[in-house]
TORNUBA-696153 format. One line per 10 residues: number of its first residue (from 1); for each residue x, y, z of C-alpha. Coordinates in nm, 4 decimals. Each point is the difference from the previous one (the first is absolute). Layout:
<atoms>
NUM	X:Y:Z  ...
</atoms>
This chain:
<atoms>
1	-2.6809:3.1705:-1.4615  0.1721:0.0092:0.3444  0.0095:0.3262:0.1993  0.3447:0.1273:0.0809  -0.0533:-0.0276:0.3271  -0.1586:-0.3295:-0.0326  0.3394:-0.0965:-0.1786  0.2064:0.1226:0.1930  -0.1386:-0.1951:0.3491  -0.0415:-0.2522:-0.1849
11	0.3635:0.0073:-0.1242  0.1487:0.0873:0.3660  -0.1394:-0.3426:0.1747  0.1820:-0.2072:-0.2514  0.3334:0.1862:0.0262  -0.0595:-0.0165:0.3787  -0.0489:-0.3976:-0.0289  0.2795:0.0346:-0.2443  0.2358:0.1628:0.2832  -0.1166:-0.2198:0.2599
21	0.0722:-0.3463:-0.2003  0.3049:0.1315:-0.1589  -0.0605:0.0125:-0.3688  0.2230:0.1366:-0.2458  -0.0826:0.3037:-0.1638  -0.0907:-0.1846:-0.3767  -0.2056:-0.2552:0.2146  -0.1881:0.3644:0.1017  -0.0719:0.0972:-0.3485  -0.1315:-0.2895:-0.1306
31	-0.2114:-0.0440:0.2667  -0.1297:0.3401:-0.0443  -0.0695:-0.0746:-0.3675  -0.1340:-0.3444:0.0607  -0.2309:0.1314:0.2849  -0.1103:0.3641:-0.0564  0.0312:-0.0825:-0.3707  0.2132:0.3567:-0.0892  0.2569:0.0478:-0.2463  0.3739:-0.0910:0.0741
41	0.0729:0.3991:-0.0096  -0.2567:0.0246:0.2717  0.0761:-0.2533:0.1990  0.3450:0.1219:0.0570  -0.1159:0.3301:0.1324  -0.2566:-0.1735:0.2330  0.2675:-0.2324:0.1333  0.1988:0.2943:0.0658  -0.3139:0.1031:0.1901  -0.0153:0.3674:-0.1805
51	-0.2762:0.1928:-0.1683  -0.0093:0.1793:-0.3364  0.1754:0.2906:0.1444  0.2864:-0.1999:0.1837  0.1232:-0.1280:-0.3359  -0.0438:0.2402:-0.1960  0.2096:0.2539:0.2865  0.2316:-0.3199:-0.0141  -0.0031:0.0096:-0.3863  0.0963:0.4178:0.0321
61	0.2820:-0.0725:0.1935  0.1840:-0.2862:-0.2038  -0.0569:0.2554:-0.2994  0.1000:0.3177:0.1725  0.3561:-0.0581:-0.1267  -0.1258:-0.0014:-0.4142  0.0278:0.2874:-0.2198  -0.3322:-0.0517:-0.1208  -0.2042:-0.2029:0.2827  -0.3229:-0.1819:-0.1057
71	-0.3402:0.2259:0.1443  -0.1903:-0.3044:0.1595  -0.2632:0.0296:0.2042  -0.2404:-0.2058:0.2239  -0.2608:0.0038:-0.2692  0.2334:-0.1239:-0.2574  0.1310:-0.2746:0.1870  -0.2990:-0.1299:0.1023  -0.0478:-0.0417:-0.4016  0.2932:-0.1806:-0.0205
81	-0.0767:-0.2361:0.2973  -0.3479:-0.0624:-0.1542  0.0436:-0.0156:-0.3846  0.2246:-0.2203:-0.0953  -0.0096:0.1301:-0.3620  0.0938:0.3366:0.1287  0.3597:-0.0109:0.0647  0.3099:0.2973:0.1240  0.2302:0.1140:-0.2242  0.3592:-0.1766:0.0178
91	0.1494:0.2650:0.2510  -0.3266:-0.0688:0.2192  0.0536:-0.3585:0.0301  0.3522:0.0314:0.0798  -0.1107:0.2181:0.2950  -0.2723:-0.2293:0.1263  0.2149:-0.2867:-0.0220  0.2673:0.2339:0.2125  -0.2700:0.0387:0.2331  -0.1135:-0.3474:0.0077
101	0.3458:-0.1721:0.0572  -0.0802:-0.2359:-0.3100  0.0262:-0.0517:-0.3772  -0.3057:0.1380:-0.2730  -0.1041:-0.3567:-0.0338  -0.0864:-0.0744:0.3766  -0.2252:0.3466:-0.0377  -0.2050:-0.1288:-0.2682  0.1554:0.1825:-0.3441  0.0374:-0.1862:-0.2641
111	0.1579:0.1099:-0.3682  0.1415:0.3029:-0.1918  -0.0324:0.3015:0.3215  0.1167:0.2158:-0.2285  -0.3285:0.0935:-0.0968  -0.1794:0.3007:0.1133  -0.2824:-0.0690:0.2577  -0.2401:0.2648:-0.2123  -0.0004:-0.1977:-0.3108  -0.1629:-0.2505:0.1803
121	-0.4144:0.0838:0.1163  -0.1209:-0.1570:0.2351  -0.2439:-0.2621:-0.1650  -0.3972:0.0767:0.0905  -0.0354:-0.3310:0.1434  0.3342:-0.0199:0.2166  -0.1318:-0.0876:0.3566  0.1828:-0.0113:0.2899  0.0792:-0.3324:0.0878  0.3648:-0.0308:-0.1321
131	-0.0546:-0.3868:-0.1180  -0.1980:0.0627:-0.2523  0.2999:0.1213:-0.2373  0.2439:-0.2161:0.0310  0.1368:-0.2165:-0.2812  0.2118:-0.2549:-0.0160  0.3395:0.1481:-0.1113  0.0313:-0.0737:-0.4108  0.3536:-0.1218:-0.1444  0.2172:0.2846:-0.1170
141	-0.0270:0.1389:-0.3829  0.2677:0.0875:-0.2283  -0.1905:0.3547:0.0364  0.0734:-0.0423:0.3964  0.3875:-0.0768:-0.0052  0.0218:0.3529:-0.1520  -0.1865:0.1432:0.3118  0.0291:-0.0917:0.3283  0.0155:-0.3690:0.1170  -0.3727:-0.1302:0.1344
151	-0.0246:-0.0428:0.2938  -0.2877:-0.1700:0.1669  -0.2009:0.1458:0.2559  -0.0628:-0.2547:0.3080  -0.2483:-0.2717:-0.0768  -0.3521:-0.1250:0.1725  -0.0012:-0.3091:0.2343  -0.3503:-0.0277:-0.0229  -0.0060:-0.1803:-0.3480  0.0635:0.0564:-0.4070
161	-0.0630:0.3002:-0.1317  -0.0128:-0.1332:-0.3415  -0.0183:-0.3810:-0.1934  0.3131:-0.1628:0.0931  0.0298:-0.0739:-0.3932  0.0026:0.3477:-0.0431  0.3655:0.0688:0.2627  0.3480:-0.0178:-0.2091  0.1977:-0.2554:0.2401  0.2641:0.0886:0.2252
171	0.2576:-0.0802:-0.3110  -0.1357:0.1958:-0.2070  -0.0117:0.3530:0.2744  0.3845:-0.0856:0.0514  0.0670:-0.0382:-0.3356  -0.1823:0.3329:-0.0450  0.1891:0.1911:0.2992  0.3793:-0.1261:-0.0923  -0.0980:0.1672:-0.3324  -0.1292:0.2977:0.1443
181	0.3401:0.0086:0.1969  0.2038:-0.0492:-0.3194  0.1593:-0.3113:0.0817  0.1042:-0.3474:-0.1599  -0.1035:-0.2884:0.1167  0.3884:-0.0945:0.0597  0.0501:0.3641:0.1787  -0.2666:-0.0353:0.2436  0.0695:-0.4005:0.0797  0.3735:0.1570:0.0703
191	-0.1237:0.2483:0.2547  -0.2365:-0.2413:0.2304  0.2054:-0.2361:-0.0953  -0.1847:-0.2878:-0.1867  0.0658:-0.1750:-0.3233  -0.0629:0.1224:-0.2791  -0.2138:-0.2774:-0.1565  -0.2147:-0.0800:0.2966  -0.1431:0.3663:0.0171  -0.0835:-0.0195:-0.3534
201	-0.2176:-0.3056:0.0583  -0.1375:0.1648:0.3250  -0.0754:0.3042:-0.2264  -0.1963:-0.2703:-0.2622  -0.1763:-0.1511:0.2828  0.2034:-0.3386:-0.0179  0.1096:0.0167:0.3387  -0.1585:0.1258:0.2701  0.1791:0.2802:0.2479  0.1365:-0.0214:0.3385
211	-0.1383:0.2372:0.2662  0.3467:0.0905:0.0198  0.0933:0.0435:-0.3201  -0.3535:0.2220:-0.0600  0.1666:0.2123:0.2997  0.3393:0.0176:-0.1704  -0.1435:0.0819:-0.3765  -0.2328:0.2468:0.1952  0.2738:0.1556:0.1801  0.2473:0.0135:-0.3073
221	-0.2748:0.1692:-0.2046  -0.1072:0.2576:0.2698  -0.3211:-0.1730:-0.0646  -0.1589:0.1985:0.3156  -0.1315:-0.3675:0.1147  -0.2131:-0.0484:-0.3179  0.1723:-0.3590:-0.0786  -0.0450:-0.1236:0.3187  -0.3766:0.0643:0.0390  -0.0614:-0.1635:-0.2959
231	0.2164:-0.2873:0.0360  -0.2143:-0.0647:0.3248  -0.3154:0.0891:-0.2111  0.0576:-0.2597:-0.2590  0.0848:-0.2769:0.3019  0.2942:-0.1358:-0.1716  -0.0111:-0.3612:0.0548  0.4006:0.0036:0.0805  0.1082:0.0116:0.3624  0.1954:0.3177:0.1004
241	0.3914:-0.1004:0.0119  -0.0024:0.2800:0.2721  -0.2682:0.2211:0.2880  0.2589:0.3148:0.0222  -0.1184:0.3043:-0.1677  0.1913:0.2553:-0.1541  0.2251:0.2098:0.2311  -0.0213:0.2892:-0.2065  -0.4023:0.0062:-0.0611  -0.1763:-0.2955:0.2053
251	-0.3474:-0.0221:-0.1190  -0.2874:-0.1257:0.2651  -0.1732:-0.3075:-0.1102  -0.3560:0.0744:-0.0636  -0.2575:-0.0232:0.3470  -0.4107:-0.0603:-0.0970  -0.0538:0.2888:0.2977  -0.0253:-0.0294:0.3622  -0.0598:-0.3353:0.0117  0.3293:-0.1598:-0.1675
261	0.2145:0.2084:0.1876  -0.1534:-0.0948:0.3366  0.0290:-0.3828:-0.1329  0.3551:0.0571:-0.0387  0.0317:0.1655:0.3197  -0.1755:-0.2792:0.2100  0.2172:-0.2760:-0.0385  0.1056:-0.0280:-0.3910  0.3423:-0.0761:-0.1261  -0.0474:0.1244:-0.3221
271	0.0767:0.3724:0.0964  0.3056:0.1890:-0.0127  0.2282:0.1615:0.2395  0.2898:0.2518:-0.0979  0.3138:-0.1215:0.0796  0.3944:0.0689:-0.0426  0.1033:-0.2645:-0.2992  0.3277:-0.0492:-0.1849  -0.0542:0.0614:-0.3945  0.1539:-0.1389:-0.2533
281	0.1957:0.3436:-0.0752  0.1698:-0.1083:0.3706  -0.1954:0.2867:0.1605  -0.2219:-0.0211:0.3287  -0.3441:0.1848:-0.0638  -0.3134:-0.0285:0.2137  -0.2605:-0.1786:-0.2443  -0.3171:-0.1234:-0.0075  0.0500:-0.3859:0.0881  -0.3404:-0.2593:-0.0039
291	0.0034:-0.1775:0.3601  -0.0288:-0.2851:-0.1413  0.3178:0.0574:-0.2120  0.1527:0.0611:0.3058  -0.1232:-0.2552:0.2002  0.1914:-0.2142:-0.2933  0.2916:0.1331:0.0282  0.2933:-0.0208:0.2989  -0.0797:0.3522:0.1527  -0.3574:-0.0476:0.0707
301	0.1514:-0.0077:0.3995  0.0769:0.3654:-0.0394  -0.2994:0.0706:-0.1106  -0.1925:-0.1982:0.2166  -0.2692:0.2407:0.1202  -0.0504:0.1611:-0.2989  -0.1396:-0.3352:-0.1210  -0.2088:-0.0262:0.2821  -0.3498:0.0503:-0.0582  -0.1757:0.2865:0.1306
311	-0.2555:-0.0917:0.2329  -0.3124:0.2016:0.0277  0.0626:0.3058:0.3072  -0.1219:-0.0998:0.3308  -0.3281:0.1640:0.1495  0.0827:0.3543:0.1277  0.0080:0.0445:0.3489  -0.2951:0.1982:0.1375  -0.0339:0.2124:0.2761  -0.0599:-0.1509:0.3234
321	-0.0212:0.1305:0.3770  0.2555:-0.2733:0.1402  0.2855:-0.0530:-0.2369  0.2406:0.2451:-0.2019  -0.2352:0.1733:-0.2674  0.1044:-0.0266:-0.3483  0.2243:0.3339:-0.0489  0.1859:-0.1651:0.2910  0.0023:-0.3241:-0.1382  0.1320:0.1247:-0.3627
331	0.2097:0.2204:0.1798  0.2101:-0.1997:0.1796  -0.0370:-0.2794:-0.2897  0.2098:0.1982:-0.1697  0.2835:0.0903:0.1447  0.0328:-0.3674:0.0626  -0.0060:-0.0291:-0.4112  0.2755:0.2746:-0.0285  0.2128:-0.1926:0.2371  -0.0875:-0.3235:-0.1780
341	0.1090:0.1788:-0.3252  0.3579:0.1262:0.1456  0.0641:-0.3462:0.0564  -0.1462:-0.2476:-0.2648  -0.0989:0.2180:-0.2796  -0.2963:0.0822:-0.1699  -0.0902:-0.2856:-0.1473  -0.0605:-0.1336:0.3749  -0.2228:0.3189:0.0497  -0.1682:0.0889:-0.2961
351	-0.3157:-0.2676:0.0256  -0.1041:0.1655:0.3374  -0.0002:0.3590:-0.0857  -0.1782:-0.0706:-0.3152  -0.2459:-0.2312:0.2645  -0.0296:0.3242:0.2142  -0.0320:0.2473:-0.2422  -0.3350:-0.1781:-0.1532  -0.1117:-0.0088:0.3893  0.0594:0.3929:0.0558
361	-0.2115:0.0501:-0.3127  -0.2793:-0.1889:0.1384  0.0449:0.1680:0.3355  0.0135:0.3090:-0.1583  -0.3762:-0.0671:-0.1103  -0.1260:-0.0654:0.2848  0.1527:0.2791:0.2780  -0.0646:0.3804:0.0319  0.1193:0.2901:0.1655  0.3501:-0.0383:0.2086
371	0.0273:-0.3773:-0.1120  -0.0734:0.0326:-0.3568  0.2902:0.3076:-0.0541  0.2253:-0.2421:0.2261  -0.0622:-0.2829:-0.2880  0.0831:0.2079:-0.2270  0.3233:0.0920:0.1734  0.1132:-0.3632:0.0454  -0.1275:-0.0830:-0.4076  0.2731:0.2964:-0.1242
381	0.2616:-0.1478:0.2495  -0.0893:-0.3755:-0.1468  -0.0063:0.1007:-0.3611  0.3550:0.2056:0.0361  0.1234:-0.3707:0.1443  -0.1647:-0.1769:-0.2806  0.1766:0.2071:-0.2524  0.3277:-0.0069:0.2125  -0.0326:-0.4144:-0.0155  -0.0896:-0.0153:-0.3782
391	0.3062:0.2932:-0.0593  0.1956:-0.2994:0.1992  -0.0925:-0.2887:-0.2279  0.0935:0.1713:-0.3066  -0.4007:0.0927:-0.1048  0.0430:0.3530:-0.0814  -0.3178:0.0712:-0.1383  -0.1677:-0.1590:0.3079  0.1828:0.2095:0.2180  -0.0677:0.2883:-0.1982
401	-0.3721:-0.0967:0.0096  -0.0001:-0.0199:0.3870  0.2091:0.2811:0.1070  -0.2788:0.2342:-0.2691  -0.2952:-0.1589:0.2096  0.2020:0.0865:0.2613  0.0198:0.3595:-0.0489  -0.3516:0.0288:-0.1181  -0.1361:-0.1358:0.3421  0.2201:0.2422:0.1687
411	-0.1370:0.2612:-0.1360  -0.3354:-0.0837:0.0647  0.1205:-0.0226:0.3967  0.1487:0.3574:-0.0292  0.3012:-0.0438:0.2356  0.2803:0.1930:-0.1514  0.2366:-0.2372:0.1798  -0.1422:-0.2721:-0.1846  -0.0149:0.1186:-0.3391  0.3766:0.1373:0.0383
421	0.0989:-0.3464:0.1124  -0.1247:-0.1861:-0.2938  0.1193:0.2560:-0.2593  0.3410:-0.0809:0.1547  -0.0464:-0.3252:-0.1074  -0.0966:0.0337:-0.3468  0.3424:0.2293:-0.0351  0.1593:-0.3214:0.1370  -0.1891:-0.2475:-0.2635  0.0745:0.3048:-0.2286
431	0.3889:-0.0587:0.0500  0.0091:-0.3675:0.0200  -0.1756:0.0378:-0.3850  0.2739:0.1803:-0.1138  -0.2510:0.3918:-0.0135  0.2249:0.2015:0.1590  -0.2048:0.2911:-0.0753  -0.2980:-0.1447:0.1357  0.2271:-0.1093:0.3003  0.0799:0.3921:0.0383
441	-0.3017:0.1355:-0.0439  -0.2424:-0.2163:0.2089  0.2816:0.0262:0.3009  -0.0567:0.3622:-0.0198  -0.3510:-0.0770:0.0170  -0.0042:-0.1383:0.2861  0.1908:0.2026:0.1980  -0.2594:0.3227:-0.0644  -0.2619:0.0153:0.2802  0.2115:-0.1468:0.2312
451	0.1059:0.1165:0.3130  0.3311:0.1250:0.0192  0.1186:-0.2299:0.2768  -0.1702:-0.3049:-0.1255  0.1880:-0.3069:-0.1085  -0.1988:-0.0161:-0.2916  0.2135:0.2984:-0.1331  0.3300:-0.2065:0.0945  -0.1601:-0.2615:-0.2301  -0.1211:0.1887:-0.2855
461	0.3413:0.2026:-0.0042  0.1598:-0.3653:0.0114  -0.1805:-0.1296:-0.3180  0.0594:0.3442:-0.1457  0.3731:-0.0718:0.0472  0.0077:-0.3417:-0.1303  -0.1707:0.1553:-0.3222  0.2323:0.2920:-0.0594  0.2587:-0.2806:-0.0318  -0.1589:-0.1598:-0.2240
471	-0.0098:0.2829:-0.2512  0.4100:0.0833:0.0992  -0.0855:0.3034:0.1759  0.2273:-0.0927:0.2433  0.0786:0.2916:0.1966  -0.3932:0.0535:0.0657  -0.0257:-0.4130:0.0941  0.2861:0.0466:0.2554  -0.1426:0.3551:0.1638  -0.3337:-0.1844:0.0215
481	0.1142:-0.3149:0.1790  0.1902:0.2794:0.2681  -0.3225:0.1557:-0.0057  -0.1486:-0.3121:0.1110  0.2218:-0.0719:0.2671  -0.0537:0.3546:0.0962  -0.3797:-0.0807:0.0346  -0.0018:-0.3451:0.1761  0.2338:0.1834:0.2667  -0.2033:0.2690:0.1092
491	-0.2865:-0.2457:0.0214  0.1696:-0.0809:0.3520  -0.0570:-0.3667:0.0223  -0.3646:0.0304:-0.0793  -0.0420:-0.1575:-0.3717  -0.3221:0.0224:-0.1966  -0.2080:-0.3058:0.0637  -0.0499:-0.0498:-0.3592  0.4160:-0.0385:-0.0464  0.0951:-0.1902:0.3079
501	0.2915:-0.1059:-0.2308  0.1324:0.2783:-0.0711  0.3103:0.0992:0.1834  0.3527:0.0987:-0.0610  0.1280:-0.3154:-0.0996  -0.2789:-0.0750:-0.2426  0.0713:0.3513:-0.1641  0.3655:-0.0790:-0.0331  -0.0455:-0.3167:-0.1747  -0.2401:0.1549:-0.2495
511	0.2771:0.2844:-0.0697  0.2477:-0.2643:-0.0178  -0.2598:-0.1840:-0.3612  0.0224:0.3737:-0.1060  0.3337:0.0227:0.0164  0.0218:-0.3274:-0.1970  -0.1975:0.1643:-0.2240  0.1508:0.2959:-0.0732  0.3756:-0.2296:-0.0692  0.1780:0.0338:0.3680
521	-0.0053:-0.3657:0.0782  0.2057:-0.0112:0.2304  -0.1459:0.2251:0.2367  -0.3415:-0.1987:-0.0762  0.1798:-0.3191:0.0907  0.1157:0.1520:0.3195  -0.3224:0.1315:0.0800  -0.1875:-0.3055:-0.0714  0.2386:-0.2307:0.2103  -0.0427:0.2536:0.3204
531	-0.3544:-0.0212:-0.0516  0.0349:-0.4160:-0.0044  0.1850:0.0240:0.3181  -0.2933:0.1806:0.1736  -0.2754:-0.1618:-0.1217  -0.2617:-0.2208:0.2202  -0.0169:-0.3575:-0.0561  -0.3553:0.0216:-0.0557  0.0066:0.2193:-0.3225  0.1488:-0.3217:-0.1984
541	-0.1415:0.1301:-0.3834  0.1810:0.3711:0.0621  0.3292:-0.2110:0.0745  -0.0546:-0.1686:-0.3274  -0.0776:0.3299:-0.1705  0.3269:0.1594:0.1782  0.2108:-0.3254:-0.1160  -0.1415:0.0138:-0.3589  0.0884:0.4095:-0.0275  0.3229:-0.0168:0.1863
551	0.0752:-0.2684:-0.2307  -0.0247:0.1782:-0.2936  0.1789:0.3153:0.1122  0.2834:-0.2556:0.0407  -0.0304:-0.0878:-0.3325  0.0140:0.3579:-0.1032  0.3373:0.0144:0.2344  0.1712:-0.3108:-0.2548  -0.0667:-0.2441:0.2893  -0.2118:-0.3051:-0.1762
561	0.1739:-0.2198:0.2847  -0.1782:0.1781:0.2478  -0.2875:0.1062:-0.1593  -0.0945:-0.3488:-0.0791  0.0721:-0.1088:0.3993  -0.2698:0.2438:0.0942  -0.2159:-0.0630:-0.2985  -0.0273:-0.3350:0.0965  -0.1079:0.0399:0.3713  -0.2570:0.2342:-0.1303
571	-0.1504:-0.2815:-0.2749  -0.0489:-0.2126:0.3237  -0.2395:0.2911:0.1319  -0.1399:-0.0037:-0.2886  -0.1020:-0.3528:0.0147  -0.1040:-0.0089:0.3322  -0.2197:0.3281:-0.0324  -0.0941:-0.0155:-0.3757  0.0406:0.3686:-0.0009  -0.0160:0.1664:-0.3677
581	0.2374:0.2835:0.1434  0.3009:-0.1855:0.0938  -0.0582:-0.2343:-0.3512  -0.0388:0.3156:-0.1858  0.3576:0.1694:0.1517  0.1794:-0.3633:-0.0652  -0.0982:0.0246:-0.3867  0.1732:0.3147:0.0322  0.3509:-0.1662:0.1348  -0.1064:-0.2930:-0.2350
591	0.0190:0.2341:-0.3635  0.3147:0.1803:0.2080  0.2198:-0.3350:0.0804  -0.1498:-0.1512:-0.3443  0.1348:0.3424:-0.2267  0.3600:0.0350:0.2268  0.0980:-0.3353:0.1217  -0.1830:-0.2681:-0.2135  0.1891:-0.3347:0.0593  0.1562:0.1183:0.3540
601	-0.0489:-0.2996:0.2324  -0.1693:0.2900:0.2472  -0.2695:0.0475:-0.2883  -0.0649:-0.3010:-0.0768  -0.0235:-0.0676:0.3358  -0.2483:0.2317:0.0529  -0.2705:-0.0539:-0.2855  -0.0104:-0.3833:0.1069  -0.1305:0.1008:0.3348  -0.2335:0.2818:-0.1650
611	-0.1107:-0.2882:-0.2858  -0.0627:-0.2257:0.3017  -0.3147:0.2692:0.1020  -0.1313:0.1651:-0.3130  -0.2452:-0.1362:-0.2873  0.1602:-0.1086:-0.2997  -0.1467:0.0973:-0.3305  -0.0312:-0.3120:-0.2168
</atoms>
C-alpha cells in the first residue's frame, strides 16, 4: 500500500504536468486512477491536491447549513476512498458530490445509497487496491425499478473484468434504465426525439446506436454517462452521426493514462477542444467538439489554433553570466504574451504559456535560494494567465484547474500580495460561473491582509461589487464600486503592479455590466459606450466584450435594431480573436433577439453572421 505522503507527491507531479499541458480536470482523474491506481472518490480529492482533513473541513462546510449534518471524519473517508463495498449514506454522497463539482457516478457509487454504510462489514479480505471490486454494472431488475435506478460506477481501461458472454448488451442496459425511469418506448423516442420503432430495434440489438444518439438516450435518462461508456465499451461497429457531447453533462472519452493523453497532445486530431456551437434547440453553448469534427466543418478557421498540435515545450533557459537569466527571460516573455492576448486572443497565446509553464517546472528543479522563490513567483503569475486564457476559450474547468494551482503555489511563496491577487481572480471566475456567493466571499478574501493603500484592495472591493450585483443587493454593489473609485484615487497615480489595468475607466465599465445586471440598461448602455470611446486600440477582445454587453443592454432598452448593429461588430472580434468571452455574451443577445424579435430582418441579420463563426451541432 502507498504511503500518504508517497501518494500525495506522487499525485502533485501529475497535476503539475496536468497544469502545465493544459488538461481538463476529468483528463486529471482518470489519469490519477489509471496511474496511481486509486478509487474515483480518491482521485478527485488528490486532483484537488487536498489531504484527508481538507475534504473532510470542505465536507463540514457544504453540510453546515443541514439540520442534521453527517459526522465524517478523516478515518471514515479514507474507508470510503479504499473500500469500494463500503459506501456513505444518501445525504453523504450528495455532500461529496457538492464538494466534488460532479455527479455520484463519476465518484465511483453505484446502486440503491439508501442503504446504511453499517450494514455493510468490511469483508476480511478487502485490500486496498480499489480495482479489485469492481463489476461490470448488471441490467436492472424488476426488484431495482422499485429502488433507485443503477447506476454504474466508472469502468477499467485496462481490460474485461468478466467473460464478454457473461455482459447484457448495451440494448438490453437501456432497455433496463427507460424502465427504471418509467417510460414507454414511444415517450422516451418523443423526448430525444427518435422514432419510435428504430429505438425498439436498438433496444433488441437489431440496430446498432449512434454515438450521438447513446449521448441523447444518456442525457434523456439522466443516465450519469453510463450509456455512453458502454456504447464505447461494446465498439459499436456504426459510425457516430455526430463528435459533440452533451451540453448539459459532456462525458470525457476514456485515456489508457499518461501516455494517450500525451499522444493526443503531440500532434493527434482525434482530441477535443470546447467550443461555442449552435444546437439544435437554436441555442449557442460551449461544447466539447472532436478537432477533427471541426476540421470538417466550415468554422475550423476560427478555431484554427485550437487544432493545432501542441508541440513539446522548448528547453528552459538556464542561467548564464552573459545573457538575460531565465526570471528575466520569463519575465519579460510575458508581458509580451499579455499584450499578444489584448490583441489576438487566447487561442494565439495559450500554446506558449502552457510551453513556459512546463519550463518553470523544470527550472524550478533545478535552482535554489533567491532564484528558486523567484520561479516560483513567475509559475503563480503563469498559471493565473493559463487559467485567465482557458476562462477565455470557454474551458471552465481548465481555468478553474489553473487559477487553484495558482493559489496553491502562492501560498507556498508567502507574499500576501500574491495570494490576494489570485483570490481576486477566482471571485472573478467565481462571477463569470454564475456563484455569486463565491464571487462575494473570495473578493472579501482577498482584500484581508492587504495594505490599506494597495490596489489590490481597489480590486478585491471591485470583484466584491460586481458580486453584490449579482445577488440584487444593489445598494451594497453601487457603495462598493464608489468605494473603489475611492481607493484607486488615493493611490495617487501609483497602481499596484499586479493591476496595471485597473483604473477609473476600467471600474466604470465594470459598474456599467452591474448595472445591466441589476435591470438599468440604459445607464449600462451609456456606460459601456463611454468606456468604447476611451478604449486603446490594442485591447481589441475587451472592445468585443464591451460591443457584445452594450449590445445586450440595448436589447434590454427595446432596441433589436441597434443591438444587432453592435452585436455584429462584436461577432467579427470574435472571429478574429476566437475569444470564448465575447462568443459567450453574443449567445446572450442571440436567446434575447431570438425570444423578442424572431423574424426582424435585424435578427436574422444577426444570427447569420454569428452561424457564420460557431460549430453547428449535426
Amino acid at each position: 500500500m502507498k504511503s500518504r505522503r508517497n501518494l500525495l507527491a506522487q499525485a502533485d507531479e501529475i497535476r503539475d504536468r496536468a497544469v502545465g499541458e493544459g488538461w481538463t480536470q476529468p483528463a486529471l482523474v482518470q489519469a490519477l486512477v489509471d496511474m496511481l491506481e486509486v478509487s474515483w472518490l480518491r482521485a478527485h480529492r488528490l486532483a484537488r491536491g487536498w489531504t484527508l482533513r481538507d475534504a473532510v473541513i470542505g465536507l463540514r462546510g457544504h453540510a453546515a447549513s443541514l439540520t442534521s449534518p453527517p459526522h465524517v471524519d478523516e478515518d471514515q473517508l479514507g474507508i470510503w476512498e479504499t473500500h469500494p463495498e463500503r459506501r456513505p449514506r444518501a445525504g453523504t454522497i450528495d455532500l461529496l458530490c457538492q464538494l466534488y463539482q460532479t455527479d455520484a457516478t463519476a465518484l465511483g457509487f453505484t446502486g440503491d445509497y439508501s442503504t446504511d454504510e453499517a450494514t455493510l462489514p468490511l469483508s476480511k479480505d478487502a485490500g486496498s487496491n480499489p480495482r479489485q471490486h469492481r463489476v461490470w454494472p448488471r441490467a436492472l431488475t424488476t426488484h431495482d425499478t422499485k429502488q433507485k435506478a443503477h447506476i454504474a460506477q466508472p469502468l477499467e481501461r485496462s481490460g474485461p473484468l468478466i467473460a464478454d458472454t457473461e455482459r447484457p448488451s448495451w440494448g438490453t442496459e437501456l432497455r433496463a434504465l427507460r424502465e427504471a425511469r418509467g417510460l414507454s418506448l414511444r415517450q422516451l423516442a418523443a423526448s430525444i426525439p427518435m422514432n419510435h420503432g428504430h429505438l425498439g430495434r436498438i433496444e433488441r440489438g437489431e440496430r446498432p446506436a449512434t454515438g450521438q444518439a447513446a449521448r441523447r438516450l444518456d442525457q434523456a435518462l439522466n443516465g450519469g454517462g453510463l450509456l455512453l461508456r458502454l456504447w464505447e465499451r461494446e465498439g459499436s461497429t456504426a459510425k457516430a452521426d455526430s463528435d459533440v457531447a452533451s451540453p448539459v453533462a459532456p462525458v470525457a472519452k476514456p485515456l489508457a493514462g499518461l501516455a494517450a493523453m500525451q499522444a493526443e497532445r503531440e500532434g493527434s486530431v482525434t482530441g477535443e477542444v470546447i467550443v461555442p456551437c449552435r444546437t439544435r434547440d437554436g441555442k449557442v453553448r460551449f461544447m466539447p467538439v472532436s478537432r477533427r469534427a471541426l476540421l470538417a466543418s466550415g468554422t475550423a478557421g476560427l478555431m484554427a489554433a485550437a487544432l493545432m498540435p501542441h508541440s513539446a515545450a522548448g528547453a528552459p533557459r538556464t542561467l548564464s553570466a552573459g545573457g538575460p537569466t531565465p526570471v528575466e527571460h520569463y519575465r519579460a516573455a510575458r508581458r509580451v504574451l499579455v499584450q499578444a492576448d489584448n490583441l489576438l486572443g487566447p487561442r494565439q497565446v495559450i500554446q506558449a504559456v502552457q510551453q513556459s509553464l512546463a519550463a518553470l517546472r523544470t527550472l524550478r528543479e533545478q535552482a535554489s535560494g533567491q532564484d528558486a522563490l523567484d520561479l516560483l513567483e513567475l509559475h503563480v503569475r503563469y498559471a493565473e494567465f493559463a487559467g485567465w486564457l482557458a476562462q477565455d476559450l470557454g474551458d471552465m474547468q481548465s481555468a478553474s484547474m489553473s487559477t487553484d494551482k495558482a493559489l496553491q503555489w502562492a501560498h507556498a511563496h508567502g507574499d500576501a500580495d500574491l495570494i490576494s491577487y489570485v483570490l481576486g481572480r477566482k471571485s472573478q471566475l467565481a462571477a463569470d460561473t454564475g456563484d455569486a456567493m463565491d464571487a462575494v466571499d473570495l473578493a472579501e478574501a482577498s482584500q484581508r491582509g492587504t495594505r490599506p493603500d494597495s490596489g489590490l484592495r481597489a480590486i478585491g472591493e471591485m470583484h466584491r461589487a460586481h458580486g453584490l450585483a449579482l445577488r440584487g443587493r444593489e445598494l451594497e454593489a453601487l457603495r462598493a464600486y464608489d468605494s473603489t473609485l475611492d481607493m484607486i484615487t488615493a493611490l495617487n497615480g501609483n497602481p499596484t503592479p499586479w493591476g496595471s489595468w485597473l483604473d477609473e475607466g476600467y471600474v466604470r465599465v465594470q459598474r456599467a455590466w452591474s448595472l445591466h445586471v441589476l435591470g438599468h440598461h440604459d445607464q449600462a448602455a451609456q456606460g459601456l459606450t463611454d468606456a468604447l470611446a476611451g478604449l486603446p486600440t490594442t485591447y481589441e477582445r475587451d472592445r468585443g466584450v464591451y460591443l457584445a454587453r452594450a449590445a445586450s443592454a440595448h436589447a434590454g432598452m427595446q432596441e433589436p435594431e441597434m443591438a444587432s448593429a453592435l452585436g455584429q461588430e462584436a461577432t467579427e472580434i470574435a472571429r478574429v480573436t476566437g475569444s470564448a468571452r465575447i462568443i459567450g455574451e453574443l449567445a446572450v443577445l442571440d436567446a434575447q433577439l431570438t425570444k423578442s424579435w424572431p423574424k426582424t430582418p435585424a435578427t436574422v441579420e444577426f444570427r447569420a453572421a454569428l452561424d457564420a463563426i460557431v460549430h453547428h451541432e449535426a
